[in-house]
N, C-alpha and C positions, 0 to 999 in steps of 0.2 A: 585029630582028637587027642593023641597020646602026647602030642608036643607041648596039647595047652594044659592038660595035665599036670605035667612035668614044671612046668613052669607055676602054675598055683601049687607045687608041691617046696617049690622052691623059693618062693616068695612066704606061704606060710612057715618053712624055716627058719626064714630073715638072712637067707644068703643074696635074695632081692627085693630091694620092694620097690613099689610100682614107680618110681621115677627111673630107677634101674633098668628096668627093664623095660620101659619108652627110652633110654636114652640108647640100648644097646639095639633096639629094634631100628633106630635111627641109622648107627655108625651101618648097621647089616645094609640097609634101603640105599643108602650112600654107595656101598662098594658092589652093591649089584650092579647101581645107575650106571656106574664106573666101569663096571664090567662087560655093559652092552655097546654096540658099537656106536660110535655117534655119541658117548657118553660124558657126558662134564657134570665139575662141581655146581652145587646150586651157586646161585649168585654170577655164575658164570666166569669164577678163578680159573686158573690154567693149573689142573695138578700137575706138572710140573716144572711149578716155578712157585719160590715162598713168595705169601703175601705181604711181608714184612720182609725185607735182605733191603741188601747194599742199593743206594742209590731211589730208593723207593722213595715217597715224600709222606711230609710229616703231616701228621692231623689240617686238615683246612688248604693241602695244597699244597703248600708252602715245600721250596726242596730241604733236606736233613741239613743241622746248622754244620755237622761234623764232616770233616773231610778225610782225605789219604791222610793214614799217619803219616810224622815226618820222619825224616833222619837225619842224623846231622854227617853231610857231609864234607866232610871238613879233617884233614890230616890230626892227629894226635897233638907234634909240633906245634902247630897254628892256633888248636886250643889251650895248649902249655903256655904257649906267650902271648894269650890274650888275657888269662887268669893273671898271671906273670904283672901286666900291666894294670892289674887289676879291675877289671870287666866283669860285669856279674855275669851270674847266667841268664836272667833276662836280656841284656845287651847281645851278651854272643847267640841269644836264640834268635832277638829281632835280627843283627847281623845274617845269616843263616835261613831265618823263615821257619824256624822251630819257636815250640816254646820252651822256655826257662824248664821244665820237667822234663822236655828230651834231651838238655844240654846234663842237666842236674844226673839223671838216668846215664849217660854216654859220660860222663865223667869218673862216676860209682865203677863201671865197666871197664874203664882202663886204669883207675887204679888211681884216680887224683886226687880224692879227698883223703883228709886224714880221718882217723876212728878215733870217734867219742872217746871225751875218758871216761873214767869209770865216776860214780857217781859213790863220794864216801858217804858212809854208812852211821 
């Protein structure tokens, strides 16, 4: 009795009100369910394992379009004289199996591009 008190005490403050306190009575019913043995999420999830991570698939089935990121592995030299021959970074990414933003990114990182000039004023 003192608990439901407590709670109409605290719902007429406006510290909850009633969706608050169905949604909090929810998360409690959840981690008792959890709590017993034999216990799982509704729906039948595995707590532990996210419903959404790596490798999972996309809305309808279908697998995620995204992949392992790449890298470009590839000596410094080898992309110094592909620039050198002038090769874009799309070209050296298809070469490679990156794209043109790993090569662009791995170029910025060693030091290949030159800095913007300044923009007068």
């Amino acid at each position: 009795m003192a608990v439901k008190y407590d709670l109409e005490v605290l719902v007429n403050f406006g510290l909850f009100n009633d969706g608050a306190v169905e949604k909090l009575a929810n998360v409690i019913r959840t981690v008792q369910s959890l709590s017993l043995p034999g216990g799982s999420l509704p729906g039948g999830a595995d707590p532990g394992r996210a419903v959404r991570g790596p490798g999972t698939t996309a809305a309808g089935g279908e697998p995620r379009k995204r992949g392992r990121r790449g890298a470009l592995e590839a000596h410094r030299e080898e992309v110094v004289k592909l620039l050198q021959e002038g090769n874009t970074a799309a070209e050296i990414g298809k070469r490679y199996g990156v794209s043109a933003q790993t090569v662009t990114i791995t170029k910025k990182r060693w030091g290949l591009t030159k800095p913007r000039k300044k923009r007068k004023k």
